[in-house]
C-alpha angles and dihedrals in degrees: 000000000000100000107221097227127070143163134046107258107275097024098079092091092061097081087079107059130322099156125069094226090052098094086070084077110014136040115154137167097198129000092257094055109112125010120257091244088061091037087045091023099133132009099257081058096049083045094059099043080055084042085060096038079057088052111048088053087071096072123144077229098064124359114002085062129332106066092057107041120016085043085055102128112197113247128141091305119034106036135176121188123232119193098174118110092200129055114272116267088227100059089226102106089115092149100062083050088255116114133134137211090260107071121126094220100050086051095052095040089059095041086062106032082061083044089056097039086052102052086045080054095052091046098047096038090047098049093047089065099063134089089248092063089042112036106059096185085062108114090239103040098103086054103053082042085067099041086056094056101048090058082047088054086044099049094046085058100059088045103049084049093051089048090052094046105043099004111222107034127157129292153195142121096208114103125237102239084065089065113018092166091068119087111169120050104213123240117259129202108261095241085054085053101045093046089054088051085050090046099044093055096039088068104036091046100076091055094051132098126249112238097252085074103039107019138253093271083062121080101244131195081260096057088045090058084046093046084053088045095058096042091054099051089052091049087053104040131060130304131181100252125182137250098190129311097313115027127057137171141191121267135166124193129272102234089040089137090064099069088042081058092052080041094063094044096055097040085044088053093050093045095053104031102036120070093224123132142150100265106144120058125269091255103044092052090068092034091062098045076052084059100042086253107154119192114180093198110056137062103325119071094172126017127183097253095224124194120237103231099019116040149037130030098217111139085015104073086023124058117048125314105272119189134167139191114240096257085057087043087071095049092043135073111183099078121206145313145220103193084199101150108077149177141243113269092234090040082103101056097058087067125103101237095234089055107128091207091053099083099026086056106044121053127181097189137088140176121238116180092320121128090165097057092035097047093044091054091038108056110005135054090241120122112256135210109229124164102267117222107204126159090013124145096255129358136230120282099228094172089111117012135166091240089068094076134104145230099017108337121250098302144288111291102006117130122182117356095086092154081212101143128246118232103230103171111027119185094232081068098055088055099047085053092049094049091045096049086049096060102048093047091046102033096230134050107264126203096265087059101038083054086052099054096040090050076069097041099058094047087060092045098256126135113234135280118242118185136130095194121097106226098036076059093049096046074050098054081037098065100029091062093052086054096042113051095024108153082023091100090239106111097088106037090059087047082060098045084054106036099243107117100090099060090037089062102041088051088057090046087060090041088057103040094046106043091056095048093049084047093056094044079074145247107301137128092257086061106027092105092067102047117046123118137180137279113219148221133228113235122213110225102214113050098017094240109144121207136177119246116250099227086054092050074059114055084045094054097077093044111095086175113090117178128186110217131244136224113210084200088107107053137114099273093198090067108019120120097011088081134060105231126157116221128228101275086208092063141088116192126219118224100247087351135112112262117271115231121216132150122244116263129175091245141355125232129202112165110229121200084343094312125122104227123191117225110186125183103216134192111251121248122205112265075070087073100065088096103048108038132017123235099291091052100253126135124280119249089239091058092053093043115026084115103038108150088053106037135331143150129250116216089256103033126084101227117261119261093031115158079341105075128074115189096260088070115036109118123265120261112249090219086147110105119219132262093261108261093239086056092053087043105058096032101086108248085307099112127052141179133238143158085088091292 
């Protein structure tokens, strides 16, 4: 059923032309200007109107930049640090959980997500009134009914990110030139919304294509039964709902079993029917998309098809902070970086030590002005000098960088536009949901999901996991995702699907508040344990061989001292951190997992590429305390409110919760962003705010 009304108030004119290249295909006085069969009268037509619905989707607004990185909420993964005591002036500070209607992003993001909806409506409604949609015996007819398929992949898409991101938003796949009259599409429940999406791709898959015959930076049959996958997960897991304007809670469906079960059955179809697998190691998957190196049968089934020049920020706002004078600017190619996308300082220590992703994912170094350093770690074997970070708040993203690339880099002074794809849909992915979706229909991990999971698990270097128990497999599927898609912007929407984020955050709270007052107590034996960190090592870009620095052999030399660290995530959180307990220095502790025993050696050493590197746990000294506490030892406004909008502490207030909470009552976390403000305004009364924006 065609709904009557349509677009969001002030998009309706889009129909018309938003991209420069549309008036190839479409010029149009009014929408009822020329007839579908002349605008989709031939193939190579119906080719250039996908070509634009491509193309919208790689705004700076979505995804060639923004939802990956702008939407990315800090959890125990991602982090950004906030040191303001106050809300931001500008209402954008979506990441502490403290935006208001009024940001600029969130209303640009949704200006061009319904852009993008309504060039994919257009598309799908105008093709499906030519001969070559309804007349299958037509010789193009298989084609155009991949074509439509893949605007139907793209404009889920936009929807199931909309819906993650506000919850109900409005909704239709009608077009606007249909119904002209029409000005203000209404707002739909979210599980209305999601069903549709299900529906829709559960019809157009079987007439798609796999990507062995029409690449990765195309949307495939495969990444339609993903696609499915994913939706479903998110329609049967949690999401924030209101109770009234003010108050909300978490609540998660009653026949939620019903879409893990649809989730098996699509990850299980694109297992077994794909030829996807994960061939090729974890590093060199995001090293070759770096490169432009597309492989259509590995790890990613869709990825983002950015534009060198004029699209995308991956390896830009990932990878370490890169900056050049202008002389250098004229000897290197590779431009500069932000590393703006981070990670959580305690990120690390969840890591099993022989996890091959642990030291690939987080850096600690950046260049600063420096040719010689940089040339000498791009393209030699020789050992660098970057600017080591250690002991700082959060820590470089080094998943994708610019000094990955080859021949040359991407050219003296340029900055974002890297034009290096996102991977939107991985195929990991597509075994840890279906692992996951196994063990809740069926109550215990099977075989065939413990052989997913594990598929994940060796090509990091970790021995499998062997459980029958359901939550010891959950805890499993809990922690894998966090190592795996770390810098993807995924941690905290699967916290929210399984009601995890509030305790996770109030865990890191806590991370960050009391790491940082033990640190400014001072450095002696009673608190040690609180406060260790890691030296360490530099990594060589180009062969992957990772060395210590020798200044830094050198200041470890003297230490006869050697601490593991410690994670507070495990503890009792009705008692941590009222008490003053010392953890066990020869352990490191697992986030959700049981406690992993070692003895305490004065170093540890892994070979890499045939290379014996040291790897040594110090004890601090005090210039590793900038970060964490000012002069007179007391607690650095990021520490404190880093997640402001949820919880922080005030330099005079003891946190909330504190000793009072268990985690079956913490609030919930208002991760949901509100409708824009232009967008409530100029809707006629139809949409409306809650969550207490």
């Amino acid at each position: 059923m065609k709904s009557k009304i349509f677009l969001p108030i002030g998009l309706a004119t889009l129909a018309a032309c938003a991209l420069p290249a549309c008036d190839d295909y479409l010029e149009v006085d009014s929408p009822s200007s020329f007839s579908d069969e002349y605008v989709f009268g031939t193939v190579d037509e119906i080719n250039k109107n996908l070509n634009a619905v491509y193309a919208y989707m790689l705004s700076s607004n979505t995804y060639g930049g923004a939802y990956i990185n702008t939407y990315c909420l800090n959890s125990d993964v991602e982090m950004t640090t906030n040191g303001s005591e106050t809300q931001n002036s500008n209402g954008n500070s979506y990441r502490f959980f403290d935006a208001t209607a009024d940001g600029s992003n969130i209303n640009n993001t949704w200006r061009d997500a319904y852009a993008n909806i309504e060039y994919a409506n257009n598309f799908v409604c105008g093709v499906e009134n030519t001969e070559f949609y309804t007349d299958p015996k037509n010789d193009d007819h298989a084609e155009v009914m991949q074509m439509i398929g893949e605007a139907k992949c793209i404009r889920a898409m936009n929807y199931l990110d909309l819906v993650v991101l506000c919850g109900d938003v409005p909704f239709s796949f009608s077009r606007t030139a249909d119904n002209y009259d029409k000005l203000v599409m209404p707002i739909a429940d979210r599980d209305a919304i999601l069903d549709s999406l299900i529906e829709d791709l559960e019809k157009a898959a079987p007439d798609m294509k796999f990507a062995s015959d029409v690449t990765v930076e195309r949307c495939s049959k495969e990444f339609a039964w993903a696609l499915i996958a994913r939706i479903s997960l998110f329609r049967g897991g949690y999401s924030l709902r209101p109770e009234g304007a003010s108050n909300y809670k978490m609540v998660r469906p009653s026949d939620y079993k019903n879409y893990y079960k649809k989730a098996v059955a699509y990850t299980d179809s694109v297992i077994n029917k794909s030829n996807h697998a994960l061939n090729k190691s974890y590093r060199q998957v995001f090293v070759d998309e770096c490169n432009y190196k597309i492989d259509n049968s590995d790890d990613p089934i869709f990825e983002i098809p950015l534009t060198t020049g004029s699209s995308g920020n991956i390896g830009y706002v990932h990878g370490p902070s890169v900056s050049w004078t202008s002389t250098d600017n004229d000897k290197v190619g590779y431009g500069s970086s932000n590393g703006g996308l981070q990670l959580n300082a305690f990120y690390r220590w969840t890591f099993d030590t022989l996890d091959l992703r642990r030291d690939f994912v987080v850096g600690y170094w950046d260049y600063k002005d420096n040719y010689t350093d940089a040339k000498s770690v791009a393209h030699t074997n020789e050992e660098g000098s970057p600017s080591l970070n250690i002991g700082g708040l959060t820590y470089r993203c080094n998943k994708w960088s610019k000094l990955w690339r080859e021949n040359g880099g991407f050219g003296s002074g340029t900055s974002g536009n890297t034009g290096i794809n996102f991977p939107y849909m991985r195929y990991a992915d597509v075994l840890l949901m279906y692992a996951e979706a196994v063990n809740e229909v069926e109550g215990a991990p099977t075989a065939e999901a413990l052989e997913a999971l594990n598929q994940v698990r060796r090509r990091a270097g970790l021995p499998d996991v062997s459980t029958s128990d359901y939550n010891e497999f959950f805890t499993a599927i809990f922690n894998e995702r966090a190592w795996e898609f770390a810098g993807e912007n995924i941690r905290w929407k699967d916290l929210v699907r399984w009601n995890k984020y509030s305790e996770v955050i109030y865990r890191q709270f806590y991370n960050y508040y009391e790491f940082a007052a033990n640190m400014g107590s001072g450095y002696n034996e009673e608190n040690v344990n609180n406060i260790c960190t890691y030296f360490a090592s530099a990594e060589d870009v180009k062969d992957n061989s990772v060395k210590i620095i020798k200044s830094d052999i050198d200041n470890m030399s003297s230490l006869t001292n050697y601490y593991y660290c410690f994670l507070p995530n495990p503890v009792d959180i009705n008692s941590y951190p009222c008490t003053n307990e010392k953890y066990n220095t020869l352990e490191i502790l697992n986030v959700w997992g049981t406690p992993k025993g070692f003895t305490k050696p004065a170093d540890d050493k892994v070979t890499i590429n045939g290379s014996i590197v040291t790897r040594a746990w110090i004890r601090p000294t005090s210039d590793l305390s900038s970060s964490w506490v000012d002069g007179d030892g007391n607690v650095r406004p990021a520490c404190r409110l880093s997640f402001r909008g949820y919880m922080y502490i005030s330099s005079n207030d003891v946190p909330f919760g504190a000793c009072n909470n268990t985690l079956s009552n913490l609030p919930p976390v208002r991760y949901i962003l509100p409708i824009p403000r232009t967008f409530v305004n100029r809707s006629n009364g139809q949409y409306v705010n809650y969550y207490g924006y």
